[in-house]
N, C-alpha and C positions, 0 to 999 in steps of 0.2 A: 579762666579769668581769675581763680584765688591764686595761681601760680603767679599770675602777675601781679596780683596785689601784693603778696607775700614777697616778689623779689624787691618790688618798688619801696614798702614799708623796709627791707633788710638793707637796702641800698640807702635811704635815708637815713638809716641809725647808724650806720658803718661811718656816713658823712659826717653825721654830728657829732656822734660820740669819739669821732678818731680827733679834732682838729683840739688839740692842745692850748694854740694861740689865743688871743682874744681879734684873730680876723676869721673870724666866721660866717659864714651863712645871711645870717640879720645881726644887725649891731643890736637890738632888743627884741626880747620874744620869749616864746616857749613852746614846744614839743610836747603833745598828750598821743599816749596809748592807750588803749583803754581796751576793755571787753564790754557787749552793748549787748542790750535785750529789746526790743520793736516787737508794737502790735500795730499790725494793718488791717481796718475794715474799708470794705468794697461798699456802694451804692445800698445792696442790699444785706439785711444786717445780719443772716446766717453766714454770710462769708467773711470769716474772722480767721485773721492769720497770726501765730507768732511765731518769730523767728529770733535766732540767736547769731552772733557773730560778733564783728570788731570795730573798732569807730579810733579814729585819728587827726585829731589834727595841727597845724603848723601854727602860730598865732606871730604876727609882726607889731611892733611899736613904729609905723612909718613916720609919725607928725611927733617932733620933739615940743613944739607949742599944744598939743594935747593929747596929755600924757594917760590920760582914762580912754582914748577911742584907739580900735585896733583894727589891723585887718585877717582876717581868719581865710583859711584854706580846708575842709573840713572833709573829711572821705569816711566813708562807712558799708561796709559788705555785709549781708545777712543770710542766713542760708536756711533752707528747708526742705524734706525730701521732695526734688523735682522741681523747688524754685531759689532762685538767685536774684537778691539785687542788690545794686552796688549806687552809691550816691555822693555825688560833689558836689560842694558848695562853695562858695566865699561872698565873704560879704563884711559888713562893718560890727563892729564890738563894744560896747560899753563896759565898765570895769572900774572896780574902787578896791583899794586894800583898807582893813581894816582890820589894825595887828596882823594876826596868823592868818586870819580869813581875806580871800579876796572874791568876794561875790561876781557874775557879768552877766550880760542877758544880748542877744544876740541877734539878727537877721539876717538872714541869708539865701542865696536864689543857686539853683544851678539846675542838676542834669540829674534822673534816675534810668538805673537801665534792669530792665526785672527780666531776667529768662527765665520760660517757665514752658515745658514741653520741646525743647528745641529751639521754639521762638521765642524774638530778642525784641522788647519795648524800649524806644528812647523815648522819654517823656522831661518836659519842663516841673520844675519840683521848689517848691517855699518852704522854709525853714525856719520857724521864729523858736526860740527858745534859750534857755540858759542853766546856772550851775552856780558851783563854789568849789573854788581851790581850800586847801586847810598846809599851810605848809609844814613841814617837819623841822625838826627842833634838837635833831642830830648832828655831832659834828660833822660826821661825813655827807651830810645826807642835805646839808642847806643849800643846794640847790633843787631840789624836789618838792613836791606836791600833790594831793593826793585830790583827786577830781571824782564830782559829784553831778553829774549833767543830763540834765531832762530838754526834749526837743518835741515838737511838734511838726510833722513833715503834712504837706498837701499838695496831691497832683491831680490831674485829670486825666486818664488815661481809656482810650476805646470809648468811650462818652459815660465813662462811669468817674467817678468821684473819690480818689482813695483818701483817706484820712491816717494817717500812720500817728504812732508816737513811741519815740525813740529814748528810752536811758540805758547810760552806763557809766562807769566808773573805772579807774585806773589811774597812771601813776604820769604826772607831770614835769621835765624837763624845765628850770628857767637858766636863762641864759642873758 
């Protein structure tokens, strides 16, 4: 599974970063990588997990009449010795510039999938949380941004109750 993650995330930078034109992809948006730290607790409160890995994601400007709401596509893989899990979401985006900062806060639904002993959990997963962009102030470099993003993930999985919470930071694309 990080084989694929890894070619999927090299195959989307290879897209965006090749297309010269201004026909792209999303006529508005931006592209985050980032590196992401998560702590998971179980039902019971001795099983505390953390885990490290990478978080990604796609952001569209679909509505030209409001120019603050977005829609987010958001993927994140975690690892730890003997457990794996990977998580998508999308959902809707709030968002305000002010000057160099562009604050957002976000909610989001989708899919987590934990392998842990060989066996593979798909479970339903919420995701309310947010961040701040700080843009750069370099000639080369005005299209970038430097992201700051904290998440709160909650699933229910085997009838236990996982409560996660996700930050990480890395380096943003706008386009």
């Amino acid at each position: 599974m990080l084989k694929t993650a890894a070619v999927v995330l090299a195959f989307l930078s290879f897209m965006l970063l090749a297309t010269t034109s201004r026909a792209q992809l999303f006529p508005s948006g931006n592209v985050y990588v980032g590196g992401a730290y998560a702590d998971s607790v179980d039902v019971v409160p001795t099983n505390r997990y953390t885990f490290r890995g990478w978080n990604g994601s796609v952001e569209d400007f679909p509505f030209s009449r409001f120019p603050h709401l977005s829609a987010v596509l958001d993927g994140s893989g975690f690892y730890r010795t003997g457990i794996q899990q990977y998580n998508l979401f999308l959902g809707p985006q709030l968002s305000m510039n002010y000057g160099k900062w562009r604050p957002f806060v976000h909610v989001l639904g989708g899919e987590q999938r934990m392998t842990s002993g060989g066996l593979a959990h798909d479970v339903i997963a919420e995701d309310v949380g947010g961040g701040v962009d700080r843009k750069f102030q370099f000639l080369f470099m005005k299209h970038f941004s430097w992201r700051l993003q904290f998440d709160y993930m909650h699933t229910h999985m085997l009838s236990a109750t996982q409560n996660d919470i996700r930050g990480s930071a890395g380096l943003v694309w706008r386009f």
